[in-house]
PDBQT receptor file of N, H, CA, C and O in Angstrom, charges set to zero:
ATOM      1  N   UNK A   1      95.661  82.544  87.590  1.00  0.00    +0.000 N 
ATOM      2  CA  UNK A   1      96.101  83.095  88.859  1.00  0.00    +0.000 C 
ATOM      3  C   UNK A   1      97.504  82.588  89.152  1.00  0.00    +0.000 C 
ATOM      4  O   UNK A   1      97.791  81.419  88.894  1.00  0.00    +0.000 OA
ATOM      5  N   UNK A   2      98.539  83.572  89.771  1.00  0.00    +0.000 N 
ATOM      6  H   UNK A   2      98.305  84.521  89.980  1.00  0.00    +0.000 HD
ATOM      7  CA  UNK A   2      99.613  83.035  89.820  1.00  0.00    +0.000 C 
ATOM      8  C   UNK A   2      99.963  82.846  91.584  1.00  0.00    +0.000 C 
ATOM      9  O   UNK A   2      99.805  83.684  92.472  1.00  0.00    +0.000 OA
ATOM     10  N   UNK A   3     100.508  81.369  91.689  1.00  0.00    +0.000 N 
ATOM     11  H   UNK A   3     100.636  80.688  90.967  1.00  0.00    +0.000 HD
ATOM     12  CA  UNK A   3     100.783  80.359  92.931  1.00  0.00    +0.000 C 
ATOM     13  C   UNK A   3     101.500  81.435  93.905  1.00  0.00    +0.000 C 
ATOM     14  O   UNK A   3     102.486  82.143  93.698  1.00  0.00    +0.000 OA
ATOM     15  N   UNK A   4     100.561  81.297  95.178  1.00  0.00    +0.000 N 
ATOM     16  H   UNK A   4      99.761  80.722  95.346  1.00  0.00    +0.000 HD
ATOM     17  CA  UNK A   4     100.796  82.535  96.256  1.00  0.00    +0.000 C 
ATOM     18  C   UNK A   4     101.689  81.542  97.221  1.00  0.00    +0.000 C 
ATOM     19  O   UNK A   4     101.566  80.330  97.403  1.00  0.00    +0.000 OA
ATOM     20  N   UNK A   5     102.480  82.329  97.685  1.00  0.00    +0.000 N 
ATOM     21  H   UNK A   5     102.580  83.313  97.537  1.00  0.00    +0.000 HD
ATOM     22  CA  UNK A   5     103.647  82.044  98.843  1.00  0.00    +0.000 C 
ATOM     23  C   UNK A   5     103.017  81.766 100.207  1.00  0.00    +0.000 C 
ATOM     24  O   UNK A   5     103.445  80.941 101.013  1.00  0.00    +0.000 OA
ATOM     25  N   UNK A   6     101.679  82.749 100.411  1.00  0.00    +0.000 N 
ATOM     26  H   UNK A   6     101.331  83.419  99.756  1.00  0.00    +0.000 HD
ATOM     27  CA  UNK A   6     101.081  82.693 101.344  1.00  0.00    +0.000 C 
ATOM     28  C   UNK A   6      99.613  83.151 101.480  1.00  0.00    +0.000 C 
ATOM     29  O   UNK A   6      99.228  84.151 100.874  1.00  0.00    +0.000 OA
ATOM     30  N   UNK A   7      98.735  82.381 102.324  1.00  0.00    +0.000 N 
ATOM     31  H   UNK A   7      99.048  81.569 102.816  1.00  0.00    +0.000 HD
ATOM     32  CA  UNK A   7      97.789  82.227 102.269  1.00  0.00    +0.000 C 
ATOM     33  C   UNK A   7      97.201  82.859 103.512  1.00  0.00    +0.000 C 
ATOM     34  O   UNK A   7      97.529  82.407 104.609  1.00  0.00    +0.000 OA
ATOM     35  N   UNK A   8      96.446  83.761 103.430  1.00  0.00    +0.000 N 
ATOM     36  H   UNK A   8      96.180  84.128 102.539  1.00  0.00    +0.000 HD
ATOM     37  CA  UNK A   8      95.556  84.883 104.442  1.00  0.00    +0.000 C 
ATOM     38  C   UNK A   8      94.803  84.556 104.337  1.00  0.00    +0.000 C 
ATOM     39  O   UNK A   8      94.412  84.546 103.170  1.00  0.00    +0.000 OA
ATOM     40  N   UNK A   9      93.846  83.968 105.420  1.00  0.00    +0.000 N 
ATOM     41  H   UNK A   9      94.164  83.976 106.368  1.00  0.00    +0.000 HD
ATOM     42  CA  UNK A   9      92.412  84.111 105.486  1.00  0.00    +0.000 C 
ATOM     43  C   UNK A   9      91.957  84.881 106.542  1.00  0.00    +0.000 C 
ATOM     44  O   UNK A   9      92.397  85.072 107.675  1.00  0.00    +0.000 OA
ATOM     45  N   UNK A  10      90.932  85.307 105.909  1.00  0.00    +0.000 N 
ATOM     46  H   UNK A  10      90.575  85.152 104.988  1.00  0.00    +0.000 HD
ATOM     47  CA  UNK A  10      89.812  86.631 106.649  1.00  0.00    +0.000 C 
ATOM     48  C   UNK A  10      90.888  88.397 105.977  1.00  0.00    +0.000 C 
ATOM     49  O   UNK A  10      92.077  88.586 106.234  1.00  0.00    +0.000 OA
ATOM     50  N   UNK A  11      90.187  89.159 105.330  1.00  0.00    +0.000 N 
ATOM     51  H   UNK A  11      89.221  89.006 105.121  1.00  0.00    +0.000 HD
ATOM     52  CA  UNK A  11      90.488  90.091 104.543  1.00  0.00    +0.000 C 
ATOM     53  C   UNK A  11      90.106  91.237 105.529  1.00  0.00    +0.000 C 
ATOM     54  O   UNK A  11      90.132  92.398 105.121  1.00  0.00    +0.000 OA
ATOM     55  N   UNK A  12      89.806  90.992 106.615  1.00  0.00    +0.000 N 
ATOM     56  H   UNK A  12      89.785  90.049 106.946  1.00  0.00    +0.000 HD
ATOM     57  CA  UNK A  12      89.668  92.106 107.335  1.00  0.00    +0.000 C 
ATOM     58  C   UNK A  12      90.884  93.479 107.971  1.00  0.00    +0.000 C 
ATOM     59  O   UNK A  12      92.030  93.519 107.523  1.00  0.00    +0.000 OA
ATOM     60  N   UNK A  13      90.615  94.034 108.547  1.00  0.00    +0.000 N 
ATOM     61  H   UNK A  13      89.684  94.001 108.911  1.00  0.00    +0.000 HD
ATOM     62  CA  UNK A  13      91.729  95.110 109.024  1.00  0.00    +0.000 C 
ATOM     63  C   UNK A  13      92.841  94.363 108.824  1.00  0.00    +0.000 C 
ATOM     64  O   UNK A  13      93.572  94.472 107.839  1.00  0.00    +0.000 OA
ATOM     65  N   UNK A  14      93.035  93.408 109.961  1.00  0.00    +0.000 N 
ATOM     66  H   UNK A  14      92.441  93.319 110.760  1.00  0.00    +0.000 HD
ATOM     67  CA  UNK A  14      94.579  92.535 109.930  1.00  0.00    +0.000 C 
ATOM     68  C   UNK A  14      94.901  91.582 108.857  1.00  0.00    +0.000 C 
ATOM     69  O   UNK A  14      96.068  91.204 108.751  1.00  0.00    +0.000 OA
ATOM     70  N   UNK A  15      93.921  91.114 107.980  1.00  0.00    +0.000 N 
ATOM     71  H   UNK A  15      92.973  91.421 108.067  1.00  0.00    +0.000 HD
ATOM     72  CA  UNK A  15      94.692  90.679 107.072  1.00  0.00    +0.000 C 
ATOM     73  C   UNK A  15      94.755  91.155 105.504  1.00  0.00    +0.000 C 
ATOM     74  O   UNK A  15      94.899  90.603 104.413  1.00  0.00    +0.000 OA
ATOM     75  N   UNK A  16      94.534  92.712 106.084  1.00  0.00    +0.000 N 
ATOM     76  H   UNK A  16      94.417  93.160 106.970  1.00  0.00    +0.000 HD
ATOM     77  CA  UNK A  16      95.115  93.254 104.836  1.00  0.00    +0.000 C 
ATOM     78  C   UNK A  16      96.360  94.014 105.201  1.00  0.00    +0.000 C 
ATOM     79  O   UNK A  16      97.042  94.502 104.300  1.00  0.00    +0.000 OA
ATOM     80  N   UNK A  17      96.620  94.115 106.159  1.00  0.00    +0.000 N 
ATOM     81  H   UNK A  17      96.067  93.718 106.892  1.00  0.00    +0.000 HD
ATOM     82  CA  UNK A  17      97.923  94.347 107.072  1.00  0.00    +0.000 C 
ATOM     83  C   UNK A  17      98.762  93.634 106.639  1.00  0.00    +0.000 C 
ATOM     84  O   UNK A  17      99.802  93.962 106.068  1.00  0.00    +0.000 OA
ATOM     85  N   UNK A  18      98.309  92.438 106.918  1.00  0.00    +0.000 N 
ATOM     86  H   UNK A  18      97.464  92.172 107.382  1.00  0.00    +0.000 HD
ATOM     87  CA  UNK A  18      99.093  91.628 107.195  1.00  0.00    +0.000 C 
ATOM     88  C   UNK A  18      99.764  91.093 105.525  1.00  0.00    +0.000 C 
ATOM     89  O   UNK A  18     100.912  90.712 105.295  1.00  0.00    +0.000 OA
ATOM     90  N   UNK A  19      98.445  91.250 104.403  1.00  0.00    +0.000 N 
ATOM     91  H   UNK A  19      97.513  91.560 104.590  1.00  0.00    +0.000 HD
ATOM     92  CA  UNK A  19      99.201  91.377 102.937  1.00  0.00    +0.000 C 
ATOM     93  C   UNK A  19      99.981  92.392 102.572  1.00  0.00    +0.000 C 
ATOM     94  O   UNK A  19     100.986  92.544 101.878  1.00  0.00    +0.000 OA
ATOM     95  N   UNK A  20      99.517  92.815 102.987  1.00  0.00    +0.000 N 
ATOM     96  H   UNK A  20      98.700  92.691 103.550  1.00  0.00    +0.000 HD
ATOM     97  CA  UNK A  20     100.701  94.643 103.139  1.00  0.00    +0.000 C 
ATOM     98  C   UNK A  20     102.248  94.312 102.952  1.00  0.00    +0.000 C 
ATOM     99  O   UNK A  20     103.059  94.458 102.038  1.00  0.00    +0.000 OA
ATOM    100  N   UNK A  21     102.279  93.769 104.323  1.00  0.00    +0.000 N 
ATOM    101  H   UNK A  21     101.621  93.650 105.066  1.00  0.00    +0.000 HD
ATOM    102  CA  UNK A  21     103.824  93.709 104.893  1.00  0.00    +0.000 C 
ATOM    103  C   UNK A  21     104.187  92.537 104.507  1.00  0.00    +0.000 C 
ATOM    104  O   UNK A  21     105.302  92.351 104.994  1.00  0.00    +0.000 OA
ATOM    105  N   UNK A  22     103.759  91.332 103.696  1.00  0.00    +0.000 N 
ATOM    106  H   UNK A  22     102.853  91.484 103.300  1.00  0.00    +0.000 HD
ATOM    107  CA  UNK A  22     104.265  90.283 103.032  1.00  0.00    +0.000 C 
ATOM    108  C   UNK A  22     104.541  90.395 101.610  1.00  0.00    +0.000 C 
ATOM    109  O   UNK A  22     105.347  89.776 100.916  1.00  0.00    +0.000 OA
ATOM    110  N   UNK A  23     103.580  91.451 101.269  1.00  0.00    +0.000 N 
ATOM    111  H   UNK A  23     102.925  91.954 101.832  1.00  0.00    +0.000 HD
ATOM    112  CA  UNK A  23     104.182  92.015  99.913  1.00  0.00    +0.000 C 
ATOM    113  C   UNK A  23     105.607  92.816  99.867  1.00  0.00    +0.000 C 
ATOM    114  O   UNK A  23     106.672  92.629  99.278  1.00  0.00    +0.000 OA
ATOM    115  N   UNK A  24     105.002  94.004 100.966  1.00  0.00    +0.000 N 
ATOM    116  H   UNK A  24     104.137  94.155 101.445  1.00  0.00    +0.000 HD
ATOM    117  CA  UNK A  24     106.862  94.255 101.049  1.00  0.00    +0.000 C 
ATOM    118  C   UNK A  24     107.941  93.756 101.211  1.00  0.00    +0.000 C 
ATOM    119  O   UNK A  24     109.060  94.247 101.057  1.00  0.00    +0.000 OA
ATOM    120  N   UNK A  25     107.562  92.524 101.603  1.00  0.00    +0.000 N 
ATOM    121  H   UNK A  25     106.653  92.125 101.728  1.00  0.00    +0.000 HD
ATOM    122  CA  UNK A  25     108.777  91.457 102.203  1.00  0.00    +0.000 C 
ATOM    123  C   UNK A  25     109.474  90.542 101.031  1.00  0.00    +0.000 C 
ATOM    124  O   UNK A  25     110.317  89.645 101.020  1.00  0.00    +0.000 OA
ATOM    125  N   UNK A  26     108.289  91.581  99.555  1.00  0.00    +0.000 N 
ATOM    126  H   UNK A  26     107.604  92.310  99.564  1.00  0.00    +0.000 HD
ATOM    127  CA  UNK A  26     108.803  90.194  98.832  1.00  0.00    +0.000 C 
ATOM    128  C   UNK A  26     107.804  88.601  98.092  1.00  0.00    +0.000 C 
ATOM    129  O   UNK A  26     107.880  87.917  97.071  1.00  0.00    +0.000 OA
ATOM    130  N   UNK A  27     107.304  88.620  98.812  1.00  0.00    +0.000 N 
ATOM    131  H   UNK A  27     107.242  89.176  99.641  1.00  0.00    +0.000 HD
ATOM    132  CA  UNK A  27     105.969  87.328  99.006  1.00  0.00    +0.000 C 
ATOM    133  C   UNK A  27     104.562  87.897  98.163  1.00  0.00    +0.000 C 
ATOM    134  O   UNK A  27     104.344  89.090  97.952  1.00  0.00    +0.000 OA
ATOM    135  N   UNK A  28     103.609  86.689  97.708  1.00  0.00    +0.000 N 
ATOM    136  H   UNK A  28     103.786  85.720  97.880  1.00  0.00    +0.000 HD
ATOM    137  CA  UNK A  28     103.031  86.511  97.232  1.00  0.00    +0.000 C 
ATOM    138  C   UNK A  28     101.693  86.273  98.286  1.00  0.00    +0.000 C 
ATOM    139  O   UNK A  28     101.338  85.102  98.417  1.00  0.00    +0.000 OA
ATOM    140  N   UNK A  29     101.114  87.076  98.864  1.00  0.00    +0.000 N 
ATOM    141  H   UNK A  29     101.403  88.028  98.758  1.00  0.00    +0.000 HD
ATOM    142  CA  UNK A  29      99.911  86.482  99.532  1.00  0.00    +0.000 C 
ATOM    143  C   UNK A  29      98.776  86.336  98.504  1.00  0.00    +0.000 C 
ATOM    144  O   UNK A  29      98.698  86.634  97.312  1.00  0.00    +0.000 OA
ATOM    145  N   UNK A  30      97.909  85.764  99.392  1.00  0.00    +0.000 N 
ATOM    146  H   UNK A  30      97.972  85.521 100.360  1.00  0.00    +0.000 HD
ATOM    147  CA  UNK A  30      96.438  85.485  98.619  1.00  0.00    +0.000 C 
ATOM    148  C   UNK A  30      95.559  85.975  99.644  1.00  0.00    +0.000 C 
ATOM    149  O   UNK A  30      95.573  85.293 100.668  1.00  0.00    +0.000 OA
ATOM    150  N   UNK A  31      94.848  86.910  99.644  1.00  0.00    +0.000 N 
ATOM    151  H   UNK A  31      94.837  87.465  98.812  1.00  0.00    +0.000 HD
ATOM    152  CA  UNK A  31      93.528  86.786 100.565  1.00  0.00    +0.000 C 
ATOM    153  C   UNK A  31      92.531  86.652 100.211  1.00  0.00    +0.000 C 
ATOM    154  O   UNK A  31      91.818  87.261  99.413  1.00  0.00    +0.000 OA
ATOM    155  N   UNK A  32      92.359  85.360 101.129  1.00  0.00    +0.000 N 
ATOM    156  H   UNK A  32      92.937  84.865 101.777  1.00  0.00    +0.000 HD
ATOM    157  CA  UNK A  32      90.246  85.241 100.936  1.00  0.00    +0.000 C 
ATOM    158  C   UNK A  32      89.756  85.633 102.068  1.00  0.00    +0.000 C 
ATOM    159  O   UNK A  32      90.336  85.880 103.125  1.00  0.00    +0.000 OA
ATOM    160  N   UNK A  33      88.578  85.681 101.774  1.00  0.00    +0.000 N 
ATOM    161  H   UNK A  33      88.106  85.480 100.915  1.00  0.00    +0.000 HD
ATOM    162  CA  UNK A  33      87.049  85.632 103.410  1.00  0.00    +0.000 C 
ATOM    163  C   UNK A  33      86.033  85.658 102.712  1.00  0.00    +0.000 C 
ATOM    164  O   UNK A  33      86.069  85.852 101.497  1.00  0.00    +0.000 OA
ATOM    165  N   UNK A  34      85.369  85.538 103.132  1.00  0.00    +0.000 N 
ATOM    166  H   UNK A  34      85.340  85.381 104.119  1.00  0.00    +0.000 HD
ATOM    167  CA  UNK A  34      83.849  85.080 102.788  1.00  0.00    +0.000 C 
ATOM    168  C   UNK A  34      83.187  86.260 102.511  1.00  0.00    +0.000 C 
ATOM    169  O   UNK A  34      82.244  86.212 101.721  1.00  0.00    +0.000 OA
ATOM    170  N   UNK A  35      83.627  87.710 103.205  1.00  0.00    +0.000 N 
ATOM    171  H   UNK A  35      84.393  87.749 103.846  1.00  0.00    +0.000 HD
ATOM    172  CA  UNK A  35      82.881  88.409 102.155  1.00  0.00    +0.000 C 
ATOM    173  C   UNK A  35      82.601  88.411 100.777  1.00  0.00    +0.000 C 
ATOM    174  O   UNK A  35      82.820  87.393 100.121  1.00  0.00    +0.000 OA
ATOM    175  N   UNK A  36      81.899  89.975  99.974  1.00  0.00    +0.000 N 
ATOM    176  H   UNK A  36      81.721  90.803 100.507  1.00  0.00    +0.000 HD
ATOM    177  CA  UNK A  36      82.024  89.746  98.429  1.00  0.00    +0.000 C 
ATOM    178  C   UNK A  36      83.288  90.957  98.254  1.00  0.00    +0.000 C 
ATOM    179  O   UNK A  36      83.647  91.327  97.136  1.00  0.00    +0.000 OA
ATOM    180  N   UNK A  37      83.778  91.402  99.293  1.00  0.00    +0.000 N 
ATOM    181  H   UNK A  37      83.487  91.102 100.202  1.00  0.00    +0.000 HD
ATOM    182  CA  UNK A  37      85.611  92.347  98.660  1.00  0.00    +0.000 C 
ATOM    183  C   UNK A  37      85.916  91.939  99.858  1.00  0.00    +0.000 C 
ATOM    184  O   UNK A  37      85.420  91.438 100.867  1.00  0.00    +0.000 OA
ATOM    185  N   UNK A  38      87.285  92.468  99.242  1.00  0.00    +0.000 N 
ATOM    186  H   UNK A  38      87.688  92.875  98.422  1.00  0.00    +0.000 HD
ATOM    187  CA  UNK A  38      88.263  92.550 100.436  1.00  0.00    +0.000 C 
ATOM    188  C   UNK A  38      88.089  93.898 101.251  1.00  0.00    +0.000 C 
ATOM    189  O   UNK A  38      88.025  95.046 100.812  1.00  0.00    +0.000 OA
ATOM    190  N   UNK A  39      88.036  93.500 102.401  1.00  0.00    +0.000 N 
ATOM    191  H   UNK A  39      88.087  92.567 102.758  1.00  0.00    +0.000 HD
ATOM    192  CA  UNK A  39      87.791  94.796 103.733  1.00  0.00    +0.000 C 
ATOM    193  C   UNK A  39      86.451  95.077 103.399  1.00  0.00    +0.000 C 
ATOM    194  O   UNK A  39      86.245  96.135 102.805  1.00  0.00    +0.000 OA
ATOM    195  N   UNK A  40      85.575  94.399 103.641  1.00  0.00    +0.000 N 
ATOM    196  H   UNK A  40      85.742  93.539 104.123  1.00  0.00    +0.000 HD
ATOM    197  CA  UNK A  40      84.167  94.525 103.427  1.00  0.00    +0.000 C 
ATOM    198  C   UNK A  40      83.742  95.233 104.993  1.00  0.00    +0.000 C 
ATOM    199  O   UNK A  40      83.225  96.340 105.148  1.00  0.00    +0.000 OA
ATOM    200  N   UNK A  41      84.053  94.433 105.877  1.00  0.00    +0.000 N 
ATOM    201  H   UNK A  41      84.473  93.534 105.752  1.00  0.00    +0.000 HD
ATOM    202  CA  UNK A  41      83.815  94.935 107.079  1.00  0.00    +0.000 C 
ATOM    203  C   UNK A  41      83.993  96.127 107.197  1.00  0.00    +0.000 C 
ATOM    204  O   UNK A  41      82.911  96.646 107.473  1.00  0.00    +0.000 OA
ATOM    205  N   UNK A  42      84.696  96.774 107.144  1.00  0.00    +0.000 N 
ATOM    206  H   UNK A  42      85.575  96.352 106.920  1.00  0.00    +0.000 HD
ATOM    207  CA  UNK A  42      85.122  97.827 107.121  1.00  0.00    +0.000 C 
ATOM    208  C   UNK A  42      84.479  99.617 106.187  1.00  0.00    +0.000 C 
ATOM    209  O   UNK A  42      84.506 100.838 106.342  1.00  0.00    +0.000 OA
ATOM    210  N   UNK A  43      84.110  98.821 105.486  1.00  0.00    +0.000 N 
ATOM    211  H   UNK A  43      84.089  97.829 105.360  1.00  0.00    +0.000 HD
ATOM    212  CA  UNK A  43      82.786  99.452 104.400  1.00  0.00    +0.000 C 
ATOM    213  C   UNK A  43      82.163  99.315 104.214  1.00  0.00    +0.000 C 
ATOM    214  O   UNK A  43      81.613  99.636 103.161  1.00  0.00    +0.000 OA
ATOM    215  N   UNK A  44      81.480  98.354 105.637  1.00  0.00    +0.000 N 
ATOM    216  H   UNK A  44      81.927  98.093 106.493  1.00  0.00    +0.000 HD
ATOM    217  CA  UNK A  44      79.965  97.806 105.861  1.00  0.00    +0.000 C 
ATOM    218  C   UNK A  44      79.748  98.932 106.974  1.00  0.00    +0.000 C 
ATOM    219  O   UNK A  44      78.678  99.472 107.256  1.00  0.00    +0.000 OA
ATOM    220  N   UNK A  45      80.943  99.156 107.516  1.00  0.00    +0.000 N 
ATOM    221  H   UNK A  45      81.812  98.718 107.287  1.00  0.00    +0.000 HD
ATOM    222  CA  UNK A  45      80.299  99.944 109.256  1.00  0.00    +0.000 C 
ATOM    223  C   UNK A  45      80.051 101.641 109.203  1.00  0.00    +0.000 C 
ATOM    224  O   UNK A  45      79.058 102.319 109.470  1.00  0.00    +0.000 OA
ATOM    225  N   UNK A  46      81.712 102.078 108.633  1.00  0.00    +0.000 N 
ATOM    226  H   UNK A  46      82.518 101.528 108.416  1.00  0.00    +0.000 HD
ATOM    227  CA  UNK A  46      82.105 103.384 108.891  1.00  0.00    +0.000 C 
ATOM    228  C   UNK A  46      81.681 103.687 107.525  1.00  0.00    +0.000 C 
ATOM    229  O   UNK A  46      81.488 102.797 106.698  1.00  0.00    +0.000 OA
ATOM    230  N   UNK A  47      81.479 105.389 107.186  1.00  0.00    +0.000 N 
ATOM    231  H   UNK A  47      81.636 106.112 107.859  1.00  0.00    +0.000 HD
ATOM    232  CA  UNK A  47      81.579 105.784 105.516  1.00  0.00    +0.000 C 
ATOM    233  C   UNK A  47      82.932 106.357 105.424  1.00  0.00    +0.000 C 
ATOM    234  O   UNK A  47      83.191 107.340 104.730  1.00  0.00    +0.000 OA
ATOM    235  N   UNK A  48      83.910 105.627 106.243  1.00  0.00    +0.000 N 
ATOM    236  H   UNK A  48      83.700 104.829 106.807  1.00  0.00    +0.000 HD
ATOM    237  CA  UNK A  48      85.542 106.352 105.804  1.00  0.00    +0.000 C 
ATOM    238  C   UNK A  48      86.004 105.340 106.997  1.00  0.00    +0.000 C 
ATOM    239  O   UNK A  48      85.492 104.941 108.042  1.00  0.00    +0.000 OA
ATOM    240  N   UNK A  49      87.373 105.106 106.229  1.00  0.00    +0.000 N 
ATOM    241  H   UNK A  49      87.790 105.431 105.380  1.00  0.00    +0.000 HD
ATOM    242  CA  UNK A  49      89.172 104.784 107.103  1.00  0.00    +0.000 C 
ATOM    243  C   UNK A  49      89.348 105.388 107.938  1.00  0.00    +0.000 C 
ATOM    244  O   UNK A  49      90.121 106.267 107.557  1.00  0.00    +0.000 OA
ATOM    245  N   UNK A  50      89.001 105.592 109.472  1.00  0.00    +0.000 N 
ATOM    246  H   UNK A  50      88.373 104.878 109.782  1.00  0.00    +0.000 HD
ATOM    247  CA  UNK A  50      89.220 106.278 110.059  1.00  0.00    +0.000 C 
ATOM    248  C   UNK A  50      90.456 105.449 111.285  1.00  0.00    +0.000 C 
ATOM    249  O   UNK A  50      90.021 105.688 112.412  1.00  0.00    +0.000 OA
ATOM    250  N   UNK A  51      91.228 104.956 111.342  1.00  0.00    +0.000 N 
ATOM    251  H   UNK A  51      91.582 104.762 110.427  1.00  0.00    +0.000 HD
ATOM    252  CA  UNK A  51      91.928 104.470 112.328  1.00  0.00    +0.000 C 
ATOM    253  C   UNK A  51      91.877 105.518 113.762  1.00  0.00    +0.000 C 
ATOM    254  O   UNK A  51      92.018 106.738 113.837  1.00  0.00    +0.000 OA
ATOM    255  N   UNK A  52      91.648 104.618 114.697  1.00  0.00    +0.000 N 
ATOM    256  H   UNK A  52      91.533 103.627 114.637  1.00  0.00    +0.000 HD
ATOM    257  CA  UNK A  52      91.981 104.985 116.601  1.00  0.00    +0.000 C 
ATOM    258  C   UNK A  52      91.181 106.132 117.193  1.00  0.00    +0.000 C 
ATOM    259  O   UNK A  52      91.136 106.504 118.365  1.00  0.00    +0.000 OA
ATOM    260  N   UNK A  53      90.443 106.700 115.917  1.00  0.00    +0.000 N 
ATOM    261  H   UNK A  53      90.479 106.398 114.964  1.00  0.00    +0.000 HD
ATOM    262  CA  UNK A  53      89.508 107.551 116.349  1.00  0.00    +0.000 C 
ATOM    263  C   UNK A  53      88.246 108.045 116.278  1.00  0.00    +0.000 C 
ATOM    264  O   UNK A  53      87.940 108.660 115.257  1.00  0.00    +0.000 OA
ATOM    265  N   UNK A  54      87.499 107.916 117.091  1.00  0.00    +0.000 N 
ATOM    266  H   UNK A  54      87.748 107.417 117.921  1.00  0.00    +0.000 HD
ATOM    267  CA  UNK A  54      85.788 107.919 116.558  1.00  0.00    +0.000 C 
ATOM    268  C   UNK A  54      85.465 108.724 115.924  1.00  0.00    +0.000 C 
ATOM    269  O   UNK A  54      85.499 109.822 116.478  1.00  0.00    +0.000 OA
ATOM    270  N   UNK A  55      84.974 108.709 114.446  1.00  0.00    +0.000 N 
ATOM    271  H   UNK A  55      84.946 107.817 113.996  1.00  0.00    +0.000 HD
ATOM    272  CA  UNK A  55      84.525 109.423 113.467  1.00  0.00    +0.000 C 
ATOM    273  C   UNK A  55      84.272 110.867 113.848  1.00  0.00    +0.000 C 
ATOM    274  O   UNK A  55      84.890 111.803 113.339  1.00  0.00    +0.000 OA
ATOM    275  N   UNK A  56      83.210 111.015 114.891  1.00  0.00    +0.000 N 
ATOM    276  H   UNK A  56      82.709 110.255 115.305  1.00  0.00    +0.000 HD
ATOM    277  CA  UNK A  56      82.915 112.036 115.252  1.00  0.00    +0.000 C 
ATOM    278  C   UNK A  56      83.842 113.357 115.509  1.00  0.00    +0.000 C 
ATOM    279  O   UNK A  56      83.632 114.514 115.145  1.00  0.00    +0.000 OA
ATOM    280  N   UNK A  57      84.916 112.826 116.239  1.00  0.00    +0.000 N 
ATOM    281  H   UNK A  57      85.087 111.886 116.535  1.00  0.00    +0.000 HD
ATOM    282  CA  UNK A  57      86.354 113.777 116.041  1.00  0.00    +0.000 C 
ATOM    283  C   UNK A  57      86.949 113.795 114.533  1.00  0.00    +0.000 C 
ATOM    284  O   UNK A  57      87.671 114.791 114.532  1.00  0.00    +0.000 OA
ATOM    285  N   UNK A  58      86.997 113.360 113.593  1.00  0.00    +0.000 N 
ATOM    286  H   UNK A  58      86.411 112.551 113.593  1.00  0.00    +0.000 HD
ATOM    287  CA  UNK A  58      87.641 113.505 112.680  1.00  0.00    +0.000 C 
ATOM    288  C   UNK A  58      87.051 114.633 111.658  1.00  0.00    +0.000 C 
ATOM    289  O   UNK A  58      87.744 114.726 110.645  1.00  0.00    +0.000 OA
ATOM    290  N   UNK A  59      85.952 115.492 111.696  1.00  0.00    +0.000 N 
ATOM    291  H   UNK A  59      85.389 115.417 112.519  1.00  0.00    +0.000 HD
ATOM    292  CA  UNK A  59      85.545 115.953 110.861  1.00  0.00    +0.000 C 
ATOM    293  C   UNK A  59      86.339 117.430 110.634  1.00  0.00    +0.000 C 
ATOM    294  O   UNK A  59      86.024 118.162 109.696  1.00  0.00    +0.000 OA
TER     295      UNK A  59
């Protein structure tokens, strides 16, 4: 594994955001959380990415 610049914990919405925009910046993040993936939460709840709007409208 190669030595991360920066260290994220919790892989949820914001801190995959938040690896997002540190990658673009250049930087090396690492994210952990205790799930078993990254953005688990997220594909534990909804069956899709739906940002700001309740599923129900998106179809």
């Amino acid at each position: 594994m190669a030595d991360a610049d920066v260290l994220v914990i919790g892989a949820g919405q914001a801190g995959l955001v938040m690896g997002h925009y540190l990658n673009r910046a250049g930087l090396h993040p690492l994210l952990v959380d205790r799930a078993p993936a990254l953005g688990h939460s997220w594909r534990s709840r909804w069956n899709s990415l739906r940002l700001f709007t309740p599923a129900r409208h998106n179809r």
